[in-house]
C-alpha positions as CSV (number, residue, x, y, z in Angstrom):
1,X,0.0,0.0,0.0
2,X,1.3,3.7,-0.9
3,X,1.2,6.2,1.7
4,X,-0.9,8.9,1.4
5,X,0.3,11.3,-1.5
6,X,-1.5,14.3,0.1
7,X,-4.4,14.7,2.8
8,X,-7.6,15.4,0.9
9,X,-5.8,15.9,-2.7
10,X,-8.5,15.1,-5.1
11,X,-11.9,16.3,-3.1
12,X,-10.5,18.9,-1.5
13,X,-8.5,20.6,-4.7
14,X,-12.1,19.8,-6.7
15,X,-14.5,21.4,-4.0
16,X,-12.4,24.5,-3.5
17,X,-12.1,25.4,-6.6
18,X,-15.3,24.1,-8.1
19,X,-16.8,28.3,-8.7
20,X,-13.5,28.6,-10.4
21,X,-12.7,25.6,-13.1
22,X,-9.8,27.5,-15.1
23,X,-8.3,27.7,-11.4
24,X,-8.1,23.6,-11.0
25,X,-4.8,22.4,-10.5
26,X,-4.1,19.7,-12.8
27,X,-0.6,19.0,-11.9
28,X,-1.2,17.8,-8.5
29,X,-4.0,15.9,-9.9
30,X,-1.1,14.5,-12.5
31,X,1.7,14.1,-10.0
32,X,-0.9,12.0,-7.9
33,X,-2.3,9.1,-10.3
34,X,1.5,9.2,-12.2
35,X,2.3,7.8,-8.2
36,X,-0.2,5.2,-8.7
37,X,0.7,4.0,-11.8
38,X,4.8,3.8,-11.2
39,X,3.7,1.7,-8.0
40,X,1.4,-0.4,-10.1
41,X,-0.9,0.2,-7.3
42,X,-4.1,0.9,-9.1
43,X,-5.5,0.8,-13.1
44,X,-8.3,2.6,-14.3
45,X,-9.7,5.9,-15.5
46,X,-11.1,9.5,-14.1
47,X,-13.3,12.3,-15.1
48,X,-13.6,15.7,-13.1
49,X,-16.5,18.5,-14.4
50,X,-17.4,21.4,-12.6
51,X,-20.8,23.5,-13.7
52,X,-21.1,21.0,-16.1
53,X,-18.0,20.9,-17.8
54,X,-14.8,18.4,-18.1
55,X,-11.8,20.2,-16.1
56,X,-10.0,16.9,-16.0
57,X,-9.0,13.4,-17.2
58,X,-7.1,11.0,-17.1
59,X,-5.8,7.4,-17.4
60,X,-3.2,5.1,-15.7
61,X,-2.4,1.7,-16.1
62,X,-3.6,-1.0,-18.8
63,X,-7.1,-1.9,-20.7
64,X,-5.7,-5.5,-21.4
65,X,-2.4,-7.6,-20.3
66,X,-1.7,-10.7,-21.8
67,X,1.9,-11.5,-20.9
68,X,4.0,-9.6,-22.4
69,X,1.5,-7.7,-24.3
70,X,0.0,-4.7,-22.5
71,X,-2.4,-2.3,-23.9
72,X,-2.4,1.2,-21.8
73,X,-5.8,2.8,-21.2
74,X,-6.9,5.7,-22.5
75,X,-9.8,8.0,-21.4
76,X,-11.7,6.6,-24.4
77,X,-11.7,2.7,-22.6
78,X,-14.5,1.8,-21.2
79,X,-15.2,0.0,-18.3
80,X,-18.2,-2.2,-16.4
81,X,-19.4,-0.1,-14.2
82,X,-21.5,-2.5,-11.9
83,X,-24.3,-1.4,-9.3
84,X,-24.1,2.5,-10.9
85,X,-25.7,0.5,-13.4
86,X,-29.0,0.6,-10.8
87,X,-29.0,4.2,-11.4
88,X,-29.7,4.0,-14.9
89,X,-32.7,1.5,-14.2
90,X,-33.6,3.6,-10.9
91,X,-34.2,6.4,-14.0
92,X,-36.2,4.8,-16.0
93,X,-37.7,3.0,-14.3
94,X,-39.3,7.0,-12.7
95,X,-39.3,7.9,-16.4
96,X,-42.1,5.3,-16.5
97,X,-43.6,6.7,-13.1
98,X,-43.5,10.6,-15.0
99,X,-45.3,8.9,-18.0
100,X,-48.5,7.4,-15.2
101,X,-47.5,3.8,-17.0
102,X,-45.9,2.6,-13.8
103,X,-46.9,3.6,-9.9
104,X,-44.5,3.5,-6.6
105,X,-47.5,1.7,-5.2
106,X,-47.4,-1.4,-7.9
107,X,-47.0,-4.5,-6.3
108,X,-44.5,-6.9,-7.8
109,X,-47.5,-9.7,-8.1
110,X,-48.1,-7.2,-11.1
111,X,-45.4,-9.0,-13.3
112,X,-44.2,-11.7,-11.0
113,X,-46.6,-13.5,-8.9
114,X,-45.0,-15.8,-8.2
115,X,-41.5,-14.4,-6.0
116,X,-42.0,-14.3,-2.3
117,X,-44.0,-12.4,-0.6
118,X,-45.1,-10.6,-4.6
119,X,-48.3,-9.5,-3.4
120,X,-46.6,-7.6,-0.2
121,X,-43.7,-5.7,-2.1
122,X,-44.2,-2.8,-4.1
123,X,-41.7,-0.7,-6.6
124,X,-41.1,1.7,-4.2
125,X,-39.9,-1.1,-1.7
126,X,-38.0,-2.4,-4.8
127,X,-36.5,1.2,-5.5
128,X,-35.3,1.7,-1.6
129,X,-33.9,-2.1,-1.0
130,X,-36.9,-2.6,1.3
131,X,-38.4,-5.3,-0.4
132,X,-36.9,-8.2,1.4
133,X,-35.9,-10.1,-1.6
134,X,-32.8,-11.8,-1.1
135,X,-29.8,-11.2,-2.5
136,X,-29.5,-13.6,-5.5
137,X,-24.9,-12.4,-5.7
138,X,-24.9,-13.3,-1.8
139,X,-26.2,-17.0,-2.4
140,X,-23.6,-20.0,-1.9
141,X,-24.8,-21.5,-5.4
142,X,-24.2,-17.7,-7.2
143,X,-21.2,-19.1,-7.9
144,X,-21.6,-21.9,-10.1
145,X,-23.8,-20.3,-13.0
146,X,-22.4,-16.7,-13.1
147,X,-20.7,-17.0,-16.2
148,X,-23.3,-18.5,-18.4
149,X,-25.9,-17.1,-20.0
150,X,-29.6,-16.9,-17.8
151,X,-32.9,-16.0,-19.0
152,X,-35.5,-14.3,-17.6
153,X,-37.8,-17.6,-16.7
154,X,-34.3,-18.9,-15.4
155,X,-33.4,-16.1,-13.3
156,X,-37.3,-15.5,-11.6
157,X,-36.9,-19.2,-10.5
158,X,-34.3,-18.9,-8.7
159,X,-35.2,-15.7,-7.3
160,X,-38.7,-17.5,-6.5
161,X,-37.0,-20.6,-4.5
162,X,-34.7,-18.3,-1.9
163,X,-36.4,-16.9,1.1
164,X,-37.5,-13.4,2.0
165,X,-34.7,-12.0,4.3
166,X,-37.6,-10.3,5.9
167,X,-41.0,-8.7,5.7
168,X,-41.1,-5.8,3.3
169,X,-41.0,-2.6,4.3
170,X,-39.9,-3.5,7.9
171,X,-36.0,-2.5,7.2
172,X,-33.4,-2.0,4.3
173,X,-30.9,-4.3,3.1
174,X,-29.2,-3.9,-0.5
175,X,-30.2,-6.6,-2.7
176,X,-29.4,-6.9,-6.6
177,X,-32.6,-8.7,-6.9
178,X,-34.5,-6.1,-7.0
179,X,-32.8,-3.9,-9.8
180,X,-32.8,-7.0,-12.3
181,X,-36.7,-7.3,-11.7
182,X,-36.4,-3.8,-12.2
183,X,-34.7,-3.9,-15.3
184,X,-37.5,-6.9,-16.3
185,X,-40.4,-4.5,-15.1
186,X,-38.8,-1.8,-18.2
187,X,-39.2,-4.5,-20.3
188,X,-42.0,-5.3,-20.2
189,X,-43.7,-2.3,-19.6
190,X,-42.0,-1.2,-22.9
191,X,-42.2,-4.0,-25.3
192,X,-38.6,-3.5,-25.7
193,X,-35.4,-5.0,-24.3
194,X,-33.5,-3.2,-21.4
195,X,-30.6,-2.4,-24.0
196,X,-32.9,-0.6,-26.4
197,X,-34.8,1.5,-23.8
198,X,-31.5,2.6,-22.2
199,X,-30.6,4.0,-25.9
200,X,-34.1,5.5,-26.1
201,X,-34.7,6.8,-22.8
202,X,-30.8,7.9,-21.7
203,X,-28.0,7.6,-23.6
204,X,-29.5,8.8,-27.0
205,X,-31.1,11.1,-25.3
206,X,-28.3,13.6,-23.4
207,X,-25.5,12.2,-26.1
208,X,-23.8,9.4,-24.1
209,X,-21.9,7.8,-27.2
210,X,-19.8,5.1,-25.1
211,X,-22.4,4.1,-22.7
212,X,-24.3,0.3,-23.6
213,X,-25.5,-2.6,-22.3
214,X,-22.7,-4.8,-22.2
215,X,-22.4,-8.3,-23.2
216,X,-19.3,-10.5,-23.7
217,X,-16.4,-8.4,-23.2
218,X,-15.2,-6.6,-26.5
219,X,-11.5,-5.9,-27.0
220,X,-12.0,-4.2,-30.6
221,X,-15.1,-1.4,-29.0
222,X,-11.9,-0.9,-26.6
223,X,-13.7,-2.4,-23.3
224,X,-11.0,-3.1,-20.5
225,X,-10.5,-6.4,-19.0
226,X,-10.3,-6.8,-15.2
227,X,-7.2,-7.8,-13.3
228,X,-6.4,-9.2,-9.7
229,X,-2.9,-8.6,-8.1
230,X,-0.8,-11.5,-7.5
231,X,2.7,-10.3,-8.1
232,X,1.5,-9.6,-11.5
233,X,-1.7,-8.6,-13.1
234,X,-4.2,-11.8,-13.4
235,X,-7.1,-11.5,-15.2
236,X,-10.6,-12.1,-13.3
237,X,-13.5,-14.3,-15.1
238,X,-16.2,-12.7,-16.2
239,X,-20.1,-12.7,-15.2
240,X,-22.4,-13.4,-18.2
241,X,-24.0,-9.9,-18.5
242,X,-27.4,-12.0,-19.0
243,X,-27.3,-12.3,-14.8
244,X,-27.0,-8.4,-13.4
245,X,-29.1,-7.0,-15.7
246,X,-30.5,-3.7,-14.3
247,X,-28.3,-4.5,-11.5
248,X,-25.0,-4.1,-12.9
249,X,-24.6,-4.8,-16.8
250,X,-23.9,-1.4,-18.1
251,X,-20.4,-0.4,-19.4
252,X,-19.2,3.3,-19.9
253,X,-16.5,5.8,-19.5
254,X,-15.6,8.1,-16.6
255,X,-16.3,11.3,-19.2
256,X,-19.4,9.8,-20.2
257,X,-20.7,8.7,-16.4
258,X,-20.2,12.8,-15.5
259,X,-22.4,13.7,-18.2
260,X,-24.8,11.1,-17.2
261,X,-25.7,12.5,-13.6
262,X,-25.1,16.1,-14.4
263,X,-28.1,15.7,-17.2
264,X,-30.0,13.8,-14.2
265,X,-29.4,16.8,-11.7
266,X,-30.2,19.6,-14.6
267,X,-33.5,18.0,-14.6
268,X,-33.0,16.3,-18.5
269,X,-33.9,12.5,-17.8
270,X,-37.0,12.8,-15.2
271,X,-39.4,16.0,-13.1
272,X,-37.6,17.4,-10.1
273,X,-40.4,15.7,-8.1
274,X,-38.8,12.3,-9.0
275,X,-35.1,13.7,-8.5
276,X,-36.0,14.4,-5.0
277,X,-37.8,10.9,-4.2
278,X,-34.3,10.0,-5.8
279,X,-32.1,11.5,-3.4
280,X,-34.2,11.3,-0.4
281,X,-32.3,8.1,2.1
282,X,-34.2,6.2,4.1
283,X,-31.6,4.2,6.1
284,X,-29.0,5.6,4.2
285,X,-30.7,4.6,0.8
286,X,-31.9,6.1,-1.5
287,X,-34.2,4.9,-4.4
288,X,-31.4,3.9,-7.0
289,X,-28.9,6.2,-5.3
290,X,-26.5,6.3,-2.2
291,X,-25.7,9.5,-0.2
292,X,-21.8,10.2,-0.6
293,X,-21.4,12.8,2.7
294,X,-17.4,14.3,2.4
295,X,-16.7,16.0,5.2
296,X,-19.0,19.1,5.4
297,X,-20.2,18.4,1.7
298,X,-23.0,15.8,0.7
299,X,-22.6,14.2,-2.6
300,X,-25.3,11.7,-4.1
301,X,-24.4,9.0,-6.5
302,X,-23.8,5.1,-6.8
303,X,-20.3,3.1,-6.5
304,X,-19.9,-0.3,-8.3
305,X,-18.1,-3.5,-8.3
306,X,-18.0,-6.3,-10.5
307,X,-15.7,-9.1,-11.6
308,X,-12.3,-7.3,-10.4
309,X,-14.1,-4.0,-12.1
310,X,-14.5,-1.2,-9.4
311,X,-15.8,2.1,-9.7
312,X,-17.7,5.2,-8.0
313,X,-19.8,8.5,-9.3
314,X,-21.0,11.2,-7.3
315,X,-22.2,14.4,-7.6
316,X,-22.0,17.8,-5.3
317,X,-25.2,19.3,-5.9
318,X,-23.9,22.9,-4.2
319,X,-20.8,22.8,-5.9
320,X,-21.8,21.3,-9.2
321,X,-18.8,19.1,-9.2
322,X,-19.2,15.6,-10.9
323,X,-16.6,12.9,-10.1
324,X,-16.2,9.3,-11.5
325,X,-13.6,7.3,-11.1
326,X,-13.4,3.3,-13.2
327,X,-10.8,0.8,-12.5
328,X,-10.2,-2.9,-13.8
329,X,-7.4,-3.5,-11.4
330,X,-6.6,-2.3,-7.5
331,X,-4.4,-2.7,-5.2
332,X,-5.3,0.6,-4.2
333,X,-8.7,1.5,-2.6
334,X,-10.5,2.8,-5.4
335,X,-12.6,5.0,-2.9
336,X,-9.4,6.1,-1.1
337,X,-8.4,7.1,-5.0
338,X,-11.2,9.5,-5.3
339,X,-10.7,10.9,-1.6
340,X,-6.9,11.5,-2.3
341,X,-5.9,9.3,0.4
């Protein structure tokens, strides 16, 4: 582990100068991930804007190793970005909710009567993790189908034979079962696969040209592959993008990720009434959104984590300052990457 390069370097430089972009200091920033890189501690990608705008990126380490081959990353390789795939779901899924084609109050018996306790749980439950539904990734077996491909039929049985955690609505626990019946619910509500309606609904819509539903990984569209440490960079197996769904299936860039949720804040994806049901935690949840407190500030957004792929976006509503950071290989604490530490 590195020590800390400074106290606070990357928040603290971004918050302080957020009314001032032309002001940001990009060699520290520089001096700070060229430390990461030289100590191999941590790959992966970064995108700063302030008022809307990119004040900063950059890239350290490698989209692919392959012995002795090694391809570095740009700012243009994309990533997996796991569970901040739930807050692309979470907004259309209140899309759908604008439009009167979907309630909070829907019960899940709606579209799948037969999950436990369907009748009981209702999208809003589903939205805050209070649903009860357990948590297909935490299951023993998860492990032994993750890399092949699942259907829907396939995925709602097993859902159906694991056991409510607990009664819904009685306490929050996160569970990726609810955002891939989420992701099913847009389906079928739509007619059209989750892929197509996230073109329609987001990334067509507020120009997010590197953003997709992934499926197996891609070297040519210039998708990363994810690494574990072991003296050298290992890479990790992959989860069949069939399984996460509206839980975790979407790939993007840092650059893009920033435009995403500054769109969401301007109000350009869903009504300010749905922002704030958004935003608003209940036991420190939101509905398809975590609270990201920094000190004095309070930041909303989503991190991520899948198959060695790690990765975190907030956003400072007071400051305006957008922040993602993606990685396919730590060492490092990704989250201690974005705090400077």
């Amino acid at each position: 582990m590195i020590q800390k390069i400074a106290s606070l370097l990357l928040l603290f430089l971004i918050l302080q100068s957020c009314t001032h972009a032309q002001n940001f200091d990009k060699a520290k920033l520089d001096s700070f991930f060229v430390a990461l890189n030289t100590k191999d501690q941590n790959m992966g990608s970064i995108a700063i804007a302030v008022n809307g705008g990119l004040v900063y990126q950059n890239a350290i380490g490698y989209s692919q190793v392959n012995k002795e081959l090694k391809t570095p990353a740009t700012i243009e390789t994309k990533y997996r970005i796991g569970s901040i795939t739930k807050m692309f779901t979470a907004t259309m899924i209140f899309q759908l909710i604008d439009e009167s084609k979907l309630s909070f109050d829907t019960p899940l018996s709606t579209y799948f009567p037969q999950l436990p306790n369907a009748r009981k749980i209702t999208i809003r439950e589903m939205l805050q993790h209070r649903s009860g539904l357990h948590n297909f990734t935490s299951d023993s077996l998860y492990a032994t189908y993750m890399t092949s491909s699942k259907s829907e039929a396939e995925m709602t049985a097993i859902f159906a034979g694991q056991k409510s955690d607990f009664e819904p609505d009685t306490k929050a626990a996160y569970s990726n079962t609810n955002f891939v019946l989420l992701g099913y619910i847009i389906e079928k509500l739509t007619g059209k696969p989750y892929a197509e309606e996230l073109k329609k609904r987001v990334t067509s819509k507020i120009g997010l040209t590197e953003t997709y539903y992934s499926t197996k990984a891609n070297w040519s569209k210039n998708e990363a592959y994810s690494y574990n440490y072991t003296g050298q960079w290992t890479q990790m197996p992959k989860t069949d993008m069939s399984i996460p769904g509206g839980a975790g299936a979407i790939i993007s860039t840092p650059a893009d990720l920033v435009k995403f949720i500054n769109a969401l804040f301007d109000g350009k994806l869903i009504s300010p009434a749905s922002l704030e049901q958004m935003k608003t935690m209940r036991d420190n949840l939101g509905m398809g959104m975590l609270a990201t407190p920094f000190y004095d500030k309070k930041g909303y957004g989503h991190t991520g984590g899948i198959d060695g792929f790690y990765s975190l976006l907030m956003y400072f509503p007071e400051e305006r300052v957008a922040i993602a950071y993606t990685s396919n290989g730590t060492r490092y604490s990704y989250i201690d990457v974005v705090r400077g530490h």
